[in-house]
C-alpha positions, 0 to 999 in steps of 0.5 A, a space after each residue: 345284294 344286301 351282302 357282299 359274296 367275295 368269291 364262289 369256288 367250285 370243288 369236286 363232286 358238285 361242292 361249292 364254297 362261298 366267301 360272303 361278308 355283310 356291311 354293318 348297314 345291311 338293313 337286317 342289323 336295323 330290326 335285329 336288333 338294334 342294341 346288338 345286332 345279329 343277321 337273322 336264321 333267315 337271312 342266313 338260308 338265303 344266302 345259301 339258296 343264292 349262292 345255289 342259284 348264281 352257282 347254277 345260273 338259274 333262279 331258285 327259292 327254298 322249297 324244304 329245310 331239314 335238320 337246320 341248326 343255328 350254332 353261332 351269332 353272326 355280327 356285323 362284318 363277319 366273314 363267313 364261308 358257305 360250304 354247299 354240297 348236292 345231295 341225293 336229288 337233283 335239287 337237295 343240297 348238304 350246307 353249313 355256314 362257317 365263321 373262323 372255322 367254327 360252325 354258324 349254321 348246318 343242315 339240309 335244304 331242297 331249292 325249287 325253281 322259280 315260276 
């Protein structure tokens, strides 16, 4: 994994919350850019979609996103949390990335499974 996922902890109601970090040599830093590196909106959905998918042990990739919102830079070393909830469906899922309790990104996202 280009990240590092510290620890997943599952709470009640299908609620999960991730500790992830990403190294400063992660290669998203190298394109995104170089002066001033930033972990790249995607790169952030994904690490929702695998906490999702180790949590579930099962493969899965991001089928739709909804209301996504980008709040935050994220920056070398940051420590984040992944907040996951199941939302209506089996596969829709509630998340918002936070870093020092502020919001870095939010929104709705139904994963699929893999074929």
């Amino acid at each position: 994994m280009w990240y590092s996922l510290l620890a997943i902890d599952k709470i009640e109601n299908d609620e999960l919350v991730a500790r992830v970090t990403v190294a400063d040599n992660s290669p998203w830093f190298a394109g995104h850019f170089p002066d001033n590196p930033i972990l790249p909106g995607i790169a952030q959905l994904h690490m929702v979609a695998e906490v999702v998918a180790i949590s579930r042990q099962e493969p899965l990739y991001i089928h739709r996103l909804n209301r996504v919102k980008f709040k935050k830079l994220v920056r070398p070393g940051a420590l984040m949390q992944i907040h996951v909830a199941a939302a209506d469906g089996d596969n829709r899922y509630r998340f918002r990335i936070t870093q020092d309790n502020q919001d870095v990104c939010s929104g709705m996202m139904s994963l699929a499974n893999q074929r």
